[in-house]
C-alpha positions in Angstrom: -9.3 45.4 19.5 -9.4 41.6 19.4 -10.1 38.8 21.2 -7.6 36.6 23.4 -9.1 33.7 21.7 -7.5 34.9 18.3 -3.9 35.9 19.6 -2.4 33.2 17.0 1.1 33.1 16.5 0.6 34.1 12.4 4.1 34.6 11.4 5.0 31.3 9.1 7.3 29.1 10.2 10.7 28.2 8.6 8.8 24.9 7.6 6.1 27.2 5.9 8.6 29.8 5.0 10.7 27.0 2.9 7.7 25.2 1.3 6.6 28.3 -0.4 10.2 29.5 -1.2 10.6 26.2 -3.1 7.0 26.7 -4.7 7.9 30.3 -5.7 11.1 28.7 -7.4 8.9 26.7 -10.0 11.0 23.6 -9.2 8.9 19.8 -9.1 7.8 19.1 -5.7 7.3 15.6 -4.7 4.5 16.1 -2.4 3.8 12.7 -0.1 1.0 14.8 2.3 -1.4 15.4 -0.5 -4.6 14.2 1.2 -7.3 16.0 -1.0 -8.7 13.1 -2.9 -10.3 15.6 -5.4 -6.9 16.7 -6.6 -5.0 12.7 -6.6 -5.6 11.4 -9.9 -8.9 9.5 -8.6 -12.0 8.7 -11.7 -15.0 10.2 -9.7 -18.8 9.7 -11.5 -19.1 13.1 -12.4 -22.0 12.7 -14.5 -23.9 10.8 -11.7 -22.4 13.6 -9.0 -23.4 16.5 -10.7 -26.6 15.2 -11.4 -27.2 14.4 -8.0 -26.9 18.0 -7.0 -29.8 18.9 -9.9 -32.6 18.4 -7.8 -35.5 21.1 -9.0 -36.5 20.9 -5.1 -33.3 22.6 -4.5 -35.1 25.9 -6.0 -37.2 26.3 -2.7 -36.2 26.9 0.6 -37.7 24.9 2.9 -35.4 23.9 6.5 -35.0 21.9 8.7 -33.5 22.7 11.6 -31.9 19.0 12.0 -31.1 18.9 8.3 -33.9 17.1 5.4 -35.0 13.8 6.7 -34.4 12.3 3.5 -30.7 13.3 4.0 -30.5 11.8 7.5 -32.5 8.8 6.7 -29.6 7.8 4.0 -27.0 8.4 6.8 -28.5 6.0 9.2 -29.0 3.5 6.6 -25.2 3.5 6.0 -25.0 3.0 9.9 -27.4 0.3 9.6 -25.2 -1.1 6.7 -21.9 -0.9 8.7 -23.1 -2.4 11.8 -24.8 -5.4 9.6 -21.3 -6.2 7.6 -19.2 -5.7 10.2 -21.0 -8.3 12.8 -20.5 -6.3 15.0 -21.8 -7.1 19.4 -23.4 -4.8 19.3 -25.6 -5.5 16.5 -25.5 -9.1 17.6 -26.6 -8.7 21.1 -29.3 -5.9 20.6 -31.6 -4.4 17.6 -30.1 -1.2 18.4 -29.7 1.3 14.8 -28.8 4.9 14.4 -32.1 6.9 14.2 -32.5 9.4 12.0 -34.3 11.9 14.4 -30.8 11.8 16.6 -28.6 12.8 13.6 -27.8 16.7 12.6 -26.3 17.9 10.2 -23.7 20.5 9.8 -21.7 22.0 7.0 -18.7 20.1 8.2 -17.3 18.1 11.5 -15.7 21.6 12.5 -18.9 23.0 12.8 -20.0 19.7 14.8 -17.1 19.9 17.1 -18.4 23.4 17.9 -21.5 22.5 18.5 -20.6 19.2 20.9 -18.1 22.1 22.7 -20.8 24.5 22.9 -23.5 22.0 24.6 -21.1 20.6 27.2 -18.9 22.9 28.2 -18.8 26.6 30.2 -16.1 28.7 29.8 -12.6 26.9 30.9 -14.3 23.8 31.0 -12.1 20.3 29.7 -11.8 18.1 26.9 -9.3 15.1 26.6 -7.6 14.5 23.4 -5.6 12.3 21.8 -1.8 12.8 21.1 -0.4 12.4 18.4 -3.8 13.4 16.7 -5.1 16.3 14.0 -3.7 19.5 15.3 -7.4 21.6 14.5 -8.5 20.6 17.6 -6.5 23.2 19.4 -8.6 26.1 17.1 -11.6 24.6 17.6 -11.2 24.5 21.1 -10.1 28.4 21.8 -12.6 29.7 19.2 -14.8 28.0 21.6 -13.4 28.9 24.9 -12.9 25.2 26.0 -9.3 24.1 27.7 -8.1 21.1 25.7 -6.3 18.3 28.0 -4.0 15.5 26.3 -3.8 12.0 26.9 -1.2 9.7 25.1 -1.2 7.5 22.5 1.8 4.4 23.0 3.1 2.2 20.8 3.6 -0.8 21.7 6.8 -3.1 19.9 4.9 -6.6 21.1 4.3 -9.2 17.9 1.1 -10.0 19.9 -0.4 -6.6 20.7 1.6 -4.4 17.9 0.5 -0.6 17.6 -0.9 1.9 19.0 -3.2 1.8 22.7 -4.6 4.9 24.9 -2.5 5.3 28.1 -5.8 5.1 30.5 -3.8 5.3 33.4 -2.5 8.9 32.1 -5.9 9.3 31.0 -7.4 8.6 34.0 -4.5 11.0 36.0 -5.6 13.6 33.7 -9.0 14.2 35.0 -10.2 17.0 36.7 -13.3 18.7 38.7 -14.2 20.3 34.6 -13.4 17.6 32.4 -16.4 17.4 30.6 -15.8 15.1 27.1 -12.9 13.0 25.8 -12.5 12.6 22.6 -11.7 9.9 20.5 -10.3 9.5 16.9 -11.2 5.8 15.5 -9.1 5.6 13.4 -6.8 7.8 14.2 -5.2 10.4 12.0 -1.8 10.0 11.7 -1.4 6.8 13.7 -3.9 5.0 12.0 -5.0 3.0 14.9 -8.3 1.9 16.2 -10.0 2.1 19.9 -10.3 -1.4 20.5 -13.9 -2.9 22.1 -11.9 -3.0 25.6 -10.4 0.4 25.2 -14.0 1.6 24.3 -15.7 -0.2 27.0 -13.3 1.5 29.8 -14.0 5.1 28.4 -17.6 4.6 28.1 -18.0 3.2 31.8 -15.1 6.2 32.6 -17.6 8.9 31.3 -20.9 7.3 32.4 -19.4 7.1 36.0 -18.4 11.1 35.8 -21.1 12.2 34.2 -19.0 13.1 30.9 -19.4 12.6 27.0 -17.6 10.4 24.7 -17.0 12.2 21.3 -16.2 9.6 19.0 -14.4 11.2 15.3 -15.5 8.6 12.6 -14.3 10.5 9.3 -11.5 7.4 8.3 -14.1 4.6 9.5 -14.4 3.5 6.1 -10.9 2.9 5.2 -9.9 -0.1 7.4 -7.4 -2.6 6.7 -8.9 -5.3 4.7 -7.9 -8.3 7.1 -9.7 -6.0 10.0 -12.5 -6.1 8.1 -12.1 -9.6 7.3 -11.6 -11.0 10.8 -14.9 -9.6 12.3 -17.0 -11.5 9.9 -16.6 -14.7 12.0 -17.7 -14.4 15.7 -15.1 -16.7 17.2 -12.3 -14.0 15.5 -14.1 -11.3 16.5 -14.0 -12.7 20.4 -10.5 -13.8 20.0 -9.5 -10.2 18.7 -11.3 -9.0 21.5 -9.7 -10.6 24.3 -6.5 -9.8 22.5 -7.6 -6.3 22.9 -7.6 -6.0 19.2 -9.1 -2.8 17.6 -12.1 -3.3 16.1 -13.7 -1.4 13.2 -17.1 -0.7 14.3 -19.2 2.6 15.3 -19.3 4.5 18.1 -23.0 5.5 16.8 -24.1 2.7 18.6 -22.8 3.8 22.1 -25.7 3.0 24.7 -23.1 3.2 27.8 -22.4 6.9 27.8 -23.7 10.2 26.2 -21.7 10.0 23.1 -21.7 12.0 19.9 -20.2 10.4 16.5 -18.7 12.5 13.6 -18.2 11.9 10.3 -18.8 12.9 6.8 -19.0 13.1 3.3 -15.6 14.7 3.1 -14.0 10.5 3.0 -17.5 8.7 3.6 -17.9 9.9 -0.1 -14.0 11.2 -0.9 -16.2 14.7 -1.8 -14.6 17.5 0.9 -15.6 20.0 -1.7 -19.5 19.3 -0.8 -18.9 20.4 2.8 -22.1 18.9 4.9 -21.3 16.4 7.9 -23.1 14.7 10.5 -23.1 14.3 14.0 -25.4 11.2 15.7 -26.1 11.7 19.4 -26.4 8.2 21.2 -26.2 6.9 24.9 -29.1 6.6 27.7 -32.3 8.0 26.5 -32.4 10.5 29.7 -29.6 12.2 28.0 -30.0 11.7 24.3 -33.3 13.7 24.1 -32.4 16.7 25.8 -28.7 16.7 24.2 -30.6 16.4 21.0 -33.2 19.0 21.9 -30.7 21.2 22.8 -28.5 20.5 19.5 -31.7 21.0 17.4 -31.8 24.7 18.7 -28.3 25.6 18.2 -29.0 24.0 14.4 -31.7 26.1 13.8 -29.8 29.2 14.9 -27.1 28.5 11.9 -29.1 26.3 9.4 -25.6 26.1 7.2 -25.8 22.6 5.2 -27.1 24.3 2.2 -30.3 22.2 0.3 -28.7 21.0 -3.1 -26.5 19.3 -1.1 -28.4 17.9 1.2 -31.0 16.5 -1.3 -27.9 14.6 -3.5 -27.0 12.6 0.1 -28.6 9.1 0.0 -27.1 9.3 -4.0 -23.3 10.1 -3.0 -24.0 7.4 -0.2 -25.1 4.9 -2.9 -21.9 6.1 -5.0 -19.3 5.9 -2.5 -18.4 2.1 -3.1 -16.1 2.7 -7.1 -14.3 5.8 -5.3 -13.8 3.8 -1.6 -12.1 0.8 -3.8 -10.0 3.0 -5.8 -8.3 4.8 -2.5 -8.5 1.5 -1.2 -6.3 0.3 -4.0 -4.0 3.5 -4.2 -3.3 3.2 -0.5 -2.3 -0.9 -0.7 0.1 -0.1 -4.0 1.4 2.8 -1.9 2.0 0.9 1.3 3.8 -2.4 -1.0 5.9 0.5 -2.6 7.2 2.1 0.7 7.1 -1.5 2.5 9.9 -2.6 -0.2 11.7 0.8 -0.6 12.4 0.4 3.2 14.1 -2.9 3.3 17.0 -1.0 1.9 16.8 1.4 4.6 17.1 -0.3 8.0 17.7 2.8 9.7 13.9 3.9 9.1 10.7 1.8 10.0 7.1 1.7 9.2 4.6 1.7 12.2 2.0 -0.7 12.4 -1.3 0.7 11.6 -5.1 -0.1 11.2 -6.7 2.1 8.7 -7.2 5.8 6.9 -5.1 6.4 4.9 -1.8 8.3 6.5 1.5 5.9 7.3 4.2 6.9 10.3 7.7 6.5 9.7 10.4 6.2 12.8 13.4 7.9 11.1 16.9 8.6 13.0 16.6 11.7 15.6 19.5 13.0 13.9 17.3 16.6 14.1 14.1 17.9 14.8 11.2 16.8 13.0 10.7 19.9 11.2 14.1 20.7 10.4 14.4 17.3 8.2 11.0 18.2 6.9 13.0 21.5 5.6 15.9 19.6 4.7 13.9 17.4 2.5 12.1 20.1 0.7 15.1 22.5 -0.3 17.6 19.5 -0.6 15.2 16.6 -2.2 12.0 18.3 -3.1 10.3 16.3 -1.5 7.3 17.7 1.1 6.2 15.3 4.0 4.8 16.2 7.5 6.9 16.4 10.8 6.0 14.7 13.2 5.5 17.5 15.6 2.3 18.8 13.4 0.5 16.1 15.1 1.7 16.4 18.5 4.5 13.6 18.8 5.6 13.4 22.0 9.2 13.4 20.5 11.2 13.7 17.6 12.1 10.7 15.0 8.5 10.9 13.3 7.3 11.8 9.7 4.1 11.2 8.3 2.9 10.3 4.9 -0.2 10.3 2.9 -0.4 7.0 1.3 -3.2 8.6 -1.1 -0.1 10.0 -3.4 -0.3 9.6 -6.9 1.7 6.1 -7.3 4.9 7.3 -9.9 4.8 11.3 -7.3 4.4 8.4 -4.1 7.7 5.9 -5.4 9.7 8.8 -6.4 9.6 11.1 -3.6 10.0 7.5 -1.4 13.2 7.1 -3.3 14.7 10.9 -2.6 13.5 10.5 1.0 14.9 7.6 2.1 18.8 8.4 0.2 18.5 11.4 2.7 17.7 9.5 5.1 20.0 7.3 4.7 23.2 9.7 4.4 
């Protein structure tokens, strides 16, 4: 009756079986993965956001298979903008810009990811992904009959190069006659960590040389640390950084090595997941941009799902994003001085290094799986964090937090975690 595609495993988990045991219980839960910024205690401009969405031009149909220009237009302004603060070489060495006639957009980068799977890839076909990284990739890929391939993340312990790097040897090793994208997360989500210029360079000459596509996921880009941010202002930094290998918090959007497709959204661009309409920008060698675009524009047409209200209130949720960006911003540094302090009483557990968004690893003793201290925690502390295996951890000793917690929920459940932790 159904597909293979679908043939899930959809009995819940003991994780999933304990979390809503507890929840049916009525007990407080000290949640440290609540990532929906709509639901964390944030002041959004509701009167200036609902306006937005008011638009009497909303009242007539009238698509576009691509999305409204007006829409795409106020997306590659805010490339424009990035590219401009950041300093970044490639705005330096060439007048390249995002163009709004190589921008879609789609009712959400899950709809994008389809559609990049879609264009480059038969049946069976390949696509490299990070690990650890956001476990919908695996969905994506079977509802679109493409063979995902992982390449590692390591960290590195080094006071000079600190954090997370791509393998590109294992990388590399991983290829195959039908790899036909690899994907990249910058920054990444858990690990925080950015591709760095040389790392970026490497993949881009990789998938020029093979004939392959860089997929470049941008949804975090906006939520860099702020001495990232501050370094690339000053060119001599920005070189130093870069011959360190240091990450470096640009866009991908202005990729003119490889055929390369950059994601994001207004689901953190604008901290508004509730609005549901992202973007994909195609960039690379003209002799593939056009007819990956062309191509794209027909695929659009057949859905046509960002819906119009939306798409007109754009260049205004753009304009608003600056008071809700600080305000994460701000929850995410209080959050991080809270946990950085709470764990100098706990030596046993560590804080990985980390570059942006707004998720924070923790190394904890291997004393048990992942998930079963995830369980532990919830029916002994109350307190709900992620395992490290829901993002593909190559081993055990890993939870992941969101450090966009309310602050009293965030230093609380902190407090129960680490005296289990610590027993």
């Amino acid at each position: 009756m159904f597909s293979s595609r679908t043939n899930w495993h959809l009995e819940p988990n003991r994780f999933t079986r304990a979390l809503e045991s507890h929840r049916r219980g009525g007990a407080p839960l000290f949640d440290l993965t609540a990532s929906n910024p709509t639901t964390c205690g944030f002041a959004y401009p509701q009167k200036e956001i609902l306006a937005a969405l008011a638009d009497p031009r909303a009242l007539q149909y009238a698509p576009e298979s691509k999305g409204l220009l007006e829409a795409r237009e106020a997306i590659a302004e805010y490339y424009r903008g990035r590219a401009s603060a950041m300093g970044s070489p490639q705005a330096r060495s060439a007048p390249a810009e995002v163009d709004a006639q190589r921008i879609l957009l789609t009712s959400g980068t899950s709809e994008a990811y389809s559609w990049v799977f879609r264009l480059l890839c038969e049946p069976g076909d390949e696509v490299l992904v990070p690990a650890p990284s956001y476990p919908l990739f695996e969905f994506l890929a079977n509802l679109a009959d493409v063979n995902l391939v992982s390449y590692p993340l390591t960290y590195q312990e080094g006071s000079q190069e600190k954090g997370w790097r791509i393998d590109l040897d294992a990388l590399g090793a991983a290829l195959t006659p039908r790899s036909r994208a690899v994907l990249v997360v910058h920054p990444n989500n858990p690990t925080g960590s950015f591709v760095s210029r040389r790392e970026a360079a490497q993949l881009a000459d990789l998938c020029a040389r093979r004939d392959m596509a860089l997929v470049a996921d941008e949804v975090f880009l906006d939520f860099a640390k702020e001495v990232a941010e501050d370094s690339a202002q000053d060119e001599a930094q920005d070189d130093a950084l870069a011959a360190a290998g240091a990450s470096f918090p640009g866009t991908f959007a202005l990729q003119d090595v490889a055929l390369t497709f950059t994601l994001s959204g207004l689901s953190k661009v604008c901290a508004l997941p509730q609005m549901k309409l992202a973007w994909l920008a195609v960039s690379g060698p003209e002799t593939l941009v056009r007819p990956a675009v062309d191509r794209l524009e027909i695929i659009a047409d057949t859905y046509l799902s960002p819906n119009t209200p939306v798409q007109l209130a754009v260049p205004r949720f753009l304009a608003l994003r600056g008071a809700i960006q600080e305000q994460l911003q701000r929850r995410i540094a209080a959050n991080l001085t809270c946990l950085d302090a709470a764990l100098q009483a706990s030596p046993s557990v560590t804080r990985l290094a980390r570059q942006g968004g707004w998720y924070a690893v923790l190394r904890v003793p291997a004393l048990m799986p992942d998930d079963e201290i995830a369980v532990a925690l919830i029916e002994r502390e109350s307190v709900l964090v992620h395992p490290g295996q829901f993002f593909d951890f190559a081993q055990d000793g890993f939870l992941i937090l969101s450090l966009i917690t309310r602050e009293e929920e965030f230093q609380e459940g902190v407090r129960r975690m680490l005296r289990f932790l610590s027993r």
